[in-house]
LOZAVO-651434 format. One line per 4 residues: number of its first residue (from 1); their letters; for each residue x, y, z of C-alpha. Coordinates in pm, 1 decimal. Each point is the difference from the previous one (the first is absolute). Layout:
REM residues N
NUM = A = X:Y:Z | ...
//
This chain:
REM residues 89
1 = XXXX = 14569.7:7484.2:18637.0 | -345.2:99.4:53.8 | -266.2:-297.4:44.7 | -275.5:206.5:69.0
5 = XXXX = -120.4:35.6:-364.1 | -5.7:-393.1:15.6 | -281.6:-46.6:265.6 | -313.5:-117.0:-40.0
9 = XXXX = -293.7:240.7:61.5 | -218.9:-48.3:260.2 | -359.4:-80.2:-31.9 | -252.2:142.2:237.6
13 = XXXX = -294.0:-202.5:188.9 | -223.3:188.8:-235.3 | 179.6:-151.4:-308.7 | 22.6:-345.5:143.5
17 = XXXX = -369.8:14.0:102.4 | -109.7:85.6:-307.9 | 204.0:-256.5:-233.3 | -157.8:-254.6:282.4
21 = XXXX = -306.4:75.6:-88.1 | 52.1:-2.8:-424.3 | 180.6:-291.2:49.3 | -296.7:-204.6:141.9
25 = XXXX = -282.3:219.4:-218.3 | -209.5:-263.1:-206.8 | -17.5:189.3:-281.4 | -240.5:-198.5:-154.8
29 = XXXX = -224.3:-5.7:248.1 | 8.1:381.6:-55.9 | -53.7:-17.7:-358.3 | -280.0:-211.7:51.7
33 = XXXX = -174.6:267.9:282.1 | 64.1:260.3:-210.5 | -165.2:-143.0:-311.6 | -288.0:-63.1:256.4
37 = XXXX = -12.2:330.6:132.3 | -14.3:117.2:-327.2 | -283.6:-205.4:-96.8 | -215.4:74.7:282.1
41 = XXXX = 58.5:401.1:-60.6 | -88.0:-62.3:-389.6 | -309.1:-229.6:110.2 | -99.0:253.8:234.9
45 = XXXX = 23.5:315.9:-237.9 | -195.0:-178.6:-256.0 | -318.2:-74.6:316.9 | 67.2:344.9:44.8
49 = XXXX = -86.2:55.9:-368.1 | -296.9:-240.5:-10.3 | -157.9:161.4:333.5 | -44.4:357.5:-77.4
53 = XXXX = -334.4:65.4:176.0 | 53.4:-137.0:357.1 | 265.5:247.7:179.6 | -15.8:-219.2:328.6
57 = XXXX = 193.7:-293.8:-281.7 | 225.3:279.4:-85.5 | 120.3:62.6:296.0 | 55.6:-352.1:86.3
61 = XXXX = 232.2:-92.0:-284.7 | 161.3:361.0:18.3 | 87.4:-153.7:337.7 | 115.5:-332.7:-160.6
65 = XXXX = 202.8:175.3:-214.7 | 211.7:204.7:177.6 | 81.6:-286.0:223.4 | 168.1:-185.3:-373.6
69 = XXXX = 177.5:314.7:-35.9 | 109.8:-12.2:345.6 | 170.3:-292.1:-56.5 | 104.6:15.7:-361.8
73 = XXXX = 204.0:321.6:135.1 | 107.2:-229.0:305.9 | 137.3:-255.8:-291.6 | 134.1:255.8:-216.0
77 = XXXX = 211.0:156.8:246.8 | 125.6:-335.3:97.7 | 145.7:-77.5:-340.3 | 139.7:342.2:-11.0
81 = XXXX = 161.1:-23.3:311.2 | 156.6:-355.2:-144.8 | 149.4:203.8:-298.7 | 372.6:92.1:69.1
85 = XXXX = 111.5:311.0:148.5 | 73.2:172.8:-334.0 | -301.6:-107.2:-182.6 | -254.2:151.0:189.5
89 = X = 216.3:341.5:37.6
//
């Protein structure tokens, strides 16, 4: 008989780092940043609105905002790396 169709597949480091590190995301602590991050970038478009005339403002929060994108892409990519395999193709 052949047993080889019966054994278990290995898992590389790679795998077993990463379901390390899902398994002890807080996930709502990420929820929560990310609502925050999203605040900030809407608070900070809407100063953006509200200052039109002084450019040295504008550059400021065109500063502050690509540092909330930063991270809401940083936060985004973390959930999508969470998803399984086959979900995120």
């Amino acid at each position: 008989m052949n047993y080889e169709s019966k054994k278990t597949p290995k898992v590389n480091s790679e795998q077993a780092d990463r379901a390390s590190k899902l398994a002890s995301t807080d996930w709502r602590k990420v929820q929560h940043d990310f609502r925050n991050d999203l605040v900030s970038l809407m608070m900070n478009l809407e100063a953006l609105r509200l200052s039109r005339d002084d450019e040295r403002d504008h550059q400021e929060l065109i500063e502050l905002m690509q540092g909330s994108l930063k991270l809401l892409s940083e936060r985004i990519e973390m959930v999508i790396d969470s998803l399984p395999d086959d979900a995120n193709g």
